[in-house]
C-alpha positions as protocol buffer text, in pm:
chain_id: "A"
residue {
  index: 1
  type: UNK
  ca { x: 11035 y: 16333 z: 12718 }
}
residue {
  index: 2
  type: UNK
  ca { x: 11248 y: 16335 z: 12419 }
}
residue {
  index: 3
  type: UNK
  ca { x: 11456 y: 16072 z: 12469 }
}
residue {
  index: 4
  type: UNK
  ca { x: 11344 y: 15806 z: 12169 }
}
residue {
  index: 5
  type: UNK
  ca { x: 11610 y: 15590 z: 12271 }
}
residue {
  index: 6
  type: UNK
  ca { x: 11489 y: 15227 z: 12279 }
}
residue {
  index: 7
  type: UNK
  ca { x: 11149 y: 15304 z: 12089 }
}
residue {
  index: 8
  type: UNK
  ca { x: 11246 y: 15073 z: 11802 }
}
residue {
  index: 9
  type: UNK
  ca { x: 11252 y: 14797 z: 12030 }
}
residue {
  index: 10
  type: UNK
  ca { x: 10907 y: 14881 z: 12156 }
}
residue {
  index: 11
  type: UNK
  ca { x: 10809 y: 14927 z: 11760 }
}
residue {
  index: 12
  type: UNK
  ca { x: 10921 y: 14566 z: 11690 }
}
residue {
  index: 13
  type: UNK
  ca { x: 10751 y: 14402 z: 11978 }
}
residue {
  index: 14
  type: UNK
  ca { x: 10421 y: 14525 z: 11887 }
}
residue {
  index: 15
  type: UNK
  ca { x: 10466 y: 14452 z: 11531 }
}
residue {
  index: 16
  type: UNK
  ca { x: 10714 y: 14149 z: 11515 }
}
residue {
  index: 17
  type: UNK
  ca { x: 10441 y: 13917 z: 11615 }
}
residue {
  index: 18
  type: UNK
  ca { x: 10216 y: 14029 z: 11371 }
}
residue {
  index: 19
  type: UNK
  ca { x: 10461 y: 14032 z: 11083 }
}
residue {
  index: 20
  type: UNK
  ca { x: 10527 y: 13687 z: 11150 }
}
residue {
  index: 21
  type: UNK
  ca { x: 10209 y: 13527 z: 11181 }
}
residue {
  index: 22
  type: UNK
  ca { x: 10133 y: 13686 z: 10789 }
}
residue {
  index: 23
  type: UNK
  ca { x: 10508 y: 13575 z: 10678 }
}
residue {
  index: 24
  type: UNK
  ca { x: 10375 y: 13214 z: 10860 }
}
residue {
  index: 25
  type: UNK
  ca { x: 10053 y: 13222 z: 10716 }
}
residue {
  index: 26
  type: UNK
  ca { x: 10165 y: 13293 z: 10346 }
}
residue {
  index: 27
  type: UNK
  ca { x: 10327 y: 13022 z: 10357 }
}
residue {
  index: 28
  type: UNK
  ca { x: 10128 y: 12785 z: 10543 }
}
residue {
  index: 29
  type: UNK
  ca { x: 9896 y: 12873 z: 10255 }
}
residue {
  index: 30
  type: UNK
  ca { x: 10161 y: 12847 z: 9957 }
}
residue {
  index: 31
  type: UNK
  ca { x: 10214 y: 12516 z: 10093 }
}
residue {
  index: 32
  type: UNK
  ca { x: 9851 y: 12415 z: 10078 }
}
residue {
  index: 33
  type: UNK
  ca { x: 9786 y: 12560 z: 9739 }
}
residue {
  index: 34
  type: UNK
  ca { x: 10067 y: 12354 z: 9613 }
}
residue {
  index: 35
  type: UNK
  ca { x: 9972 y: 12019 z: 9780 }
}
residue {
  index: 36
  type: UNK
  ca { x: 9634 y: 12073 z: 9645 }
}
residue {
  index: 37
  type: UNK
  ca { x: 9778 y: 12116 z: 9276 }
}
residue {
  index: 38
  type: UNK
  ca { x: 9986 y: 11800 z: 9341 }
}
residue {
  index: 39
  type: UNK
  ca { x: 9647 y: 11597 z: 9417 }
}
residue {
  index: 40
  type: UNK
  ca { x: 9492 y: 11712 z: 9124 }
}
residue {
  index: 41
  type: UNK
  ca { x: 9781 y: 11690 z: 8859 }
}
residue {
  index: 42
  type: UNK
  ca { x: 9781 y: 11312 z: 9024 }
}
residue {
  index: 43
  type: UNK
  ca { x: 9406 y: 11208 z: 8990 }
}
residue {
  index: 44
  type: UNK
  ca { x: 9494 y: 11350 z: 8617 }
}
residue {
  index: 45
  type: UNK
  ca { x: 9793 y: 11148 z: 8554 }
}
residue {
  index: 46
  type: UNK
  ca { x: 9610 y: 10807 z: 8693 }
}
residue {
  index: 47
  type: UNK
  ca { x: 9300 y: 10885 z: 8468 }
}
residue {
  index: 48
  type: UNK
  ca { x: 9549 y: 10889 z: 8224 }
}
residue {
  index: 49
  type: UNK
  ca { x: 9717 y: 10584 z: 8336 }
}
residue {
  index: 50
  type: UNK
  ca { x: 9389 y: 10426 z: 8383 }
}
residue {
  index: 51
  type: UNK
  ca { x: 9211 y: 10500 z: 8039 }
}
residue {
  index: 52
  type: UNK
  ca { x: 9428 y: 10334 z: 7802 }
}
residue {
  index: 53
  type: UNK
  ca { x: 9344 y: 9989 z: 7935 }
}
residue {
  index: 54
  type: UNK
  ca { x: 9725 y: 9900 z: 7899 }
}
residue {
  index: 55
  type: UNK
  ca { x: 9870 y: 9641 z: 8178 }
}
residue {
  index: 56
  type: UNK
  ca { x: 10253 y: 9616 z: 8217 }
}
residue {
  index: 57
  type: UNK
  ca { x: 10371 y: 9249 z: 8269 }
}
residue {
  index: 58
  type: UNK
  ca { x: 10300 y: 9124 z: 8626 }
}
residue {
  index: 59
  type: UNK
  ca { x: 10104 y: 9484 z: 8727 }
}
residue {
  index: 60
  type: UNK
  ca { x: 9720 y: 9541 z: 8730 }
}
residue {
  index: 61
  type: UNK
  ca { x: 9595 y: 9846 z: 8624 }
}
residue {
  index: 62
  type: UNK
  ca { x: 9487 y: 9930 z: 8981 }
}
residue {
  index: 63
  type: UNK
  ca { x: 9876 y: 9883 z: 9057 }
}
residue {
  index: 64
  type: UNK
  ca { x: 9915 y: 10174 z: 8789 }
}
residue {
  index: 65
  type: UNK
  ca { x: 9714 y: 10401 z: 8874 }
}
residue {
  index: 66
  type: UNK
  ca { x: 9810 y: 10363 z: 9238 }
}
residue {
  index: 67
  type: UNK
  ca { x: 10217 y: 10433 z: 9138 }
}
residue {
  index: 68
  type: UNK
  ca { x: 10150 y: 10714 z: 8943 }
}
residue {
  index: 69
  type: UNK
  ca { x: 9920 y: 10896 z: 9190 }
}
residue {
  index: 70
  type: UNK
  ca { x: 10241 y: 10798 z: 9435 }
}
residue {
  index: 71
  type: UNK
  ca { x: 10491 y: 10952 z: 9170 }
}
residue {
  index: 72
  type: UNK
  ca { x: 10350 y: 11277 z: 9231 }
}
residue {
  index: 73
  type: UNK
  ca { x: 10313 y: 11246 z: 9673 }
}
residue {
  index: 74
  type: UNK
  ca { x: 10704 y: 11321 z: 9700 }
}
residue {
  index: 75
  type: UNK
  ca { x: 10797 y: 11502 z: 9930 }
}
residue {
  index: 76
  type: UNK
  ca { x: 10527 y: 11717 z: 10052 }
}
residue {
  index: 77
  type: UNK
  ca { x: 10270 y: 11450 z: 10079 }
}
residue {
  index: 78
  type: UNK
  ca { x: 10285 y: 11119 z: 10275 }
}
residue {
  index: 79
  type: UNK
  ca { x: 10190 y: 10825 z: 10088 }
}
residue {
  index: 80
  type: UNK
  ca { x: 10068 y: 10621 z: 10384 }
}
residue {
  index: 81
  type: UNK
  ca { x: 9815 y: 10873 z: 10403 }
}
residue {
  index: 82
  type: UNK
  ca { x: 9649 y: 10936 z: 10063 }
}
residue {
  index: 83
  type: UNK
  ca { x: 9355 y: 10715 z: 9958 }
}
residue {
  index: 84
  type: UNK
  ca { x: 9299 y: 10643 z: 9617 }
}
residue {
  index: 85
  type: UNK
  ca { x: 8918 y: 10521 z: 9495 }
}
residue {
  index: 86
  type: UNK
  ca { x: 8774 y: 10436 z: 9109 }
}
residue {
  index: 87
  type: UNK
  ca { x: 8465 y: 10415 z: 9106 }
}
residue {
  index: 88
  type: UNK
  ca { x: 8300 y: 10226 z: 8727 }
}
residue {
  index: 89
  type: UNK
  ca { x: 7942 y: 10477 z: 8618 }
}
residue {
  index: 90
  type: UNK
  ca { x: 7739 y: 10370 z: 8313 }
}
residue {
  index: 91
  type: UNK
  ca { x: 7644 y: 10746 z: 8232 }
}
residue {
  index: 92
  type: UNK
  ca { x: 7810 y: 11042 z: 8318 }
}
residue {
  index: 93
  type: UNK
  ca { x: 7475 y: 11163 z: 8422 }
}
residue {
  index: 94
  type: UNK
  ca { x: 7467 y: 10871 z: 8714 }
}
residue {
  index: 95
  type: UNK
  ca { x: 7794 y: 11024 z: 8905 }
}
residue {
  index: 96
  type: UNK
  ca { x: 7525 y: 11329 z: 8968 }
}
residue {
  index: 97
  type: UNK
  ca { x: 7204 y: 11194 z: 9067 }
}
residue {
  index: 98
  type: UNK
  ca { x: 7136 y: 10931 z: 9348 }
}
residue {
  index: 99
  type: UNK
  ca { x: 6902 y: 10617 z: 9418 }
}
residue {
  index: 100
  type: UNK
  ca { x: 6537 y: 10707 z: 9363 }
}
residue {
  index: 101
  type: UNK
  ca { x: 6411 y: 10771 z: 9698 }
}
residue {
  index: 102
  type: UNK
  ca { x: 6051 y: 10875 z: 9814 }
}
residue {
  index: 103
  type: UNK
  ca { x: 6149 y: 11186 z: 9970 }
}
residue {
  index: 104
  type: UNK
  ca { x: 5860 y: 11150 z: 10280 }
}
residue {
  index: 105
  type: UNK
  ca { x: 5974 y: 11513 z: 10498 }
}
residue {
  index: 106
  type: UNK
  ca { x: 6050 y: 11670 z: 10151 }
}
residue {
  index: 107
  type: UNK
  ca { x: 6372 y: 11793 z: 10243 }
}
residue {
  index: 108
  type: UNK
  ca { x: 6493 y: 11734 z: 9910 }
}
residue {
  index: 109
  type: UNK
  ca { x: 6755 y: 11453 z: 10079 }
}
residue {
  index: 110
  type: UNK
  ca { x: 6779 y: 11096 z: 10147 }
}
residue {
  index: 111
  type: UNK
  ca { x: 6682 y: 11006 z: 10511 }
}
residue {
  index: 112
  type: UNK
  ca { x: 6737 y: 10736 z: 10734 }
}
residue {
  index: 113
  type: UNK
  ca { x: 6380 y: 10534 z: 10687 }
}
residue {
  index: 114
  type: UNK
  ca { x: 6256 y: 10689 z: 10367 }
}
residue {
  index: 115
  type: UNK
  ca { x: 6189 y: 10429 z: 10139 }
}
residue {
  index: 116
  type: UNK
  ca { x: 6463 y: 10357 z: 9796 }
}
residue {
  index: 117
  type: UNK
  ca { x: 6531 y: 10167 z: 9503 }
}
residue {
  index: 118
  type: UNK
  ca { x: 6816 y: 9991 z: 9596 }
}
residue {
  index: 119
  type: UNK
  ca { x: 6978 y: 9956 z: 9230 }
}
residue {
  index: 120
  type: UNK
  ca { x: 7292 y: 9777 z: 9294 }
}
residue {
  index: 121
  type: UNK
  ca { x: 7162 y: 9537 z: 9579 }
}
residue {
  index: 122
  type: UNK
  ca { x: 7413 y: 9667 z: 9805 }
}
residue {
  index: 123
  type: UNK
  ca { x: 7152 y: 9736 z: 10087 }
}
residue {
  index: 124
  type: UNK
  ca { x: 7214 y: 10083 z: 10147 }
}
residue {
  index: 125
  type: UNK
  ca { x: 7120 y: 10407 z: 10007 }
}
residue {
  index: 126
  type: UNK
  ca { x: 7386 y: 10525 z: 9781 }
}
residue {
  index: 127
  type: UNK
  ca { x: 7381 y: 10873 z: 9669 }
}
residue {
  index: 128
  type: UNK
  ca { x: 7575 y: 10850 z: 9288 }
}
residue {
  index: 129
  type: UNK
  ca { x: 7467 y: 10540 z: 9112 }
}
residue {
  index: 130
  type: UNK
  ca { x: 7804 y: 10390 z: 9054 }
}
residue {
  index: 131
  type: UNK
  ca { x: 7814 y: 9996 z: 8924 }
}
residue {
  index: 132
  type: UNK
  ca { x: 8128 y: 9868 z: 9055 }
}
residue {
  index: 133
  type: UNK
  ca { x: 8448 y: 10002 z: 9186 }
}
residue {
  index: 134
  type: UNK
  ca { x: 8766 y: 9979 z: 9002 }
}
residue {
  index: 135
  type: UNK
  ca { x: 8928 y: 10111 z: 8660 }
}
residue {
  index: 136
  type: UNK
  ca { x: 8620 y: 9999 z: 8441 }
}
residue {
  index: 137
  type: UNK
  ca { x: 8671 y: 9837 z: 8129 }
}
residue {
  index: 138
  type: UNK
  ca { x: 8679 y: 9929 z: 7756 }
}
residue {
  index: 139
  type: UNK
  ca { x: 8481 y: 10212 z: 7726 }
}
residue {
  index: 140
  type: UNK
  ca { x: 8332 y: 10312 z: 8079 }
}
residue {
  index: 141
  type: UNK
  ca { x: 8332 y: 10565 z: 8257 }
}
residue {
  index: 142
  type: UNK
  ca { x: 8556 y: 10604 z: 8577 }
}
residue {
  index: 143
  type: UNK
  ca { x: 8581 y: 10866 z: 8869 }
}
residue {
  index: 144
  type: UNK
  ca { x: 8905 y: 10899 z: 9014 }
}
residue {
  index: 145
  type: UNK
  ca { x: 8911 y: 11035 z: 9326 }
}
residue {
  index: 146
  type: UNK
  ca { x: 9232 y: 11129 z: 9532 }
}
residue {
  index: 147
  type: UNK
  ca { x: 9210 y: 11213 z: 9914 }
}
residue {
  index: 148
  type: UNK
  ca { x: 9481 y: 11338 z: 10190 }
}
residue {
  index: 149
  type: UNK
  ca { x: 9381 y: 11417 z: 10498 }
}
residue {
  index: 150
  type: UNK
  ca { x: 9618 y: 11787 z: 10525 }
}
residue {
  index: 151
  type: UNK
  ca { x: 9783 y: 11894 z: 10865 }
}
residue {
  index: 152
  type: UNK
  ca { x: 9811 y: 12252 z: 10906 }
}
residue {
  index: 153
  type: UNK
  ca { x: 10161 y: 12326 z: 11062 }
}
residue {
  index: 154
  type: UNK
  ca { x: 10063 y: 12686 z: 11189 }
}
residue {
  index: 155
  type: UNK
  ca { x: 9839 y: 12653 z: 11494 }
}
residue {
  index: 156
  type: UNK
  ca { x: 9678 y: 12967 z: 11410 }
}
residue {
  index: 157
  type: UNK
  ca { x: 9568 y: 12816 z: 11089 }
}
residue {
  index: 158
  type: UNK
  ca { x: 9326 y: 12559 z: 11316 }
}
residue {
  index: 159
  type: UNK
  ca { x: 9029 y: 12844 z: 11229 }
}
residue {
  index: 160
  type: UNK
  ca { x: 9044 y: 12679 z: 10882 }
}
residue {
  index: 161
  type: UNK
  ca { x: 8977 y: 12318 z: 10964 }
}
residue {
  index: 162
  type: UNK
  ca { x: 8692 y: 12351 z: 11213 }
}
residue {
  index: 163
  type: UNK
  ca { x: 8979 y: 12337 z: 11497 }
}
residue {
  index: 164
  type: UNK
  ca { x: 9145 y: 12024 z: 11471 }
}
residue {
  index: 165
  type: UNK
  ca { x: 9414 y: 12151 z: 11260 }
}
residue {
  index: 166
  type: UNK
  ca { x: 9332 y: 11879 z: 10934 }
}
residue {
  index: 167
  type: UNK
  ca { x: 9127 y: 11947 z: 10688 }
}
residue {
  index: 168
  type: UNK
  ca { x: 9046 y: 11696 z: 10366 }
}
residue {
  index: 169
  type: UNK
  ca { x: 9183 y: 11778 z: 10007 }
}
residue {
  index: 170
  type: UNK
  ca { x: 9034 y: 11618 z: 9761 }
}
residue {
  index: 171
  type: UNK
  ca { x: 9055 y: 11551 z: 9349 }
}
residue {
  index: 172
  type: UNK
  ca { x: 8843 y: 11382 z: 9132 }
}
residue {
  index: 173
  type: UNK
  ca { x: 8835 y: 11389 z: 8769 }
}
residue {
  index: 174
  type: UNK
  ca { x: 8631 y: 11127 z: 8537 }
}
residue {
  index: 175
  type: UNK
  ca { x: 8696 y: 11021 z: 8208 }
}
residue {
  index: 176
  type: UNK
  ca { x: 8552 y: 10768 z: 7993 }
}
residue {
  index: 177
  type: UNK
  ca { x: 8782 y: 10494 z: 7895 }
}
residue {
  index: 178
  type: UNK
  ca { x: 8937 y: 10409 z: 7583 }
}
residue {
  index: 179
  type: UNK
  ca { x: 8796 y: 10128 z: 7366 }
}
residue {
  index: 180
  type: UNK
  ca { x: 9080 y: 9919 z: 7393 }
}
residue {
  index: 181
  type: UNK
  ca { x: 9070 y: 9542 z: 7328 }
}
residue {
  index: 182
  type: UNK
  ca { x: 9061 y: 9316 z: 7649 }
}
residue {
  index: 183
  type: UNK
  ca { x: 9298 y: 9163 z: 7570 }
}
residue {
  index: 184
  type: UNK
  ca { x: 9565 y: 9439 z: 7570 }
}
């Protein structure tokens, strides 16, 4: 009965597993802590890009802001995979607030078959009153927004993402552009 020989072993097997899946899940977790940091310093740097109204000879600004949201996906993030949208706002009040809408079951939402004011003739119900997409012009004011669809490498980590092991990071940052000359 005193013979502890082997008990280590027995120590580690119970344990081992456990240690690892923390060690694993640290930095499954570093790594999505950094990749979201790496979306949002690049929405920052192409609202950057974007606000100055500059064009470089034989680029368009979309161009830009596109390459510098791709300066920052080395490495950890796979370009084929982010998506990049601008969308042009008259007020920075209109990003907030949707398309009037009668609101019939007063749910305090938008419902298939409630009646709206369909601002921008676009035929659907849109729920920010945005004017146009793109990088605006002198003066308005743009939402950047800068998605990747994130695989988690640790199966355990599926509990996060609703089970299918992806879940959607997302930036956004708006600015109001620059009253630069058209011309420029």
């Amino acid at each position: 009965m005193n013979d502890r020989t082997g008990s280590i072993v027995w120590e580690f097997a119970l344990l081992g597993p456990v240690l690892l899946g923390l060690v694993l899940g640290a930095v499954e977790v570093a790594r999505l802590m950094i990749a979201i940091t790496v979306l949002n310093l690049a929405a920052s740097e192409a609202a950057r890009v974007g606000l100055t109204g500059r064009e470089e000879a034989g680029v368009t600004r979309d161009e830009q802001v596109r390459e510098a949201v791709m300066n920052y996906a080395v490495g950890l993030i796979d370009e084929n995979r982010i998506s990049i949208s601008t969308s042009v706002f008259a007020s920075f009040e209109d990003m907030q607030r949707g398309e009037p809408f009668i609101d019939s079951n007063n749910n305090g939402e938008w419902d298939d078959g409630e009646w709206y004011s369909d601002l921008n003739d676009n035929g659907e119900w849109d729920w920010r009153r945005k004017e146009s997409d793109g990088v605006g012009g002198p003066g308005d004011i743009v939402l950047y927004e800068v998605n990747y669809p994130w695989r988690f490498m640790v199966p355990f980590m599926k509990t996060l993402s609703d089970g299918d092991s992806i879940i959607d990071l997302s930036a956004q940052i708006a600015i109001r552009n620059e009253p630069f000359p058209d011309d420029l």
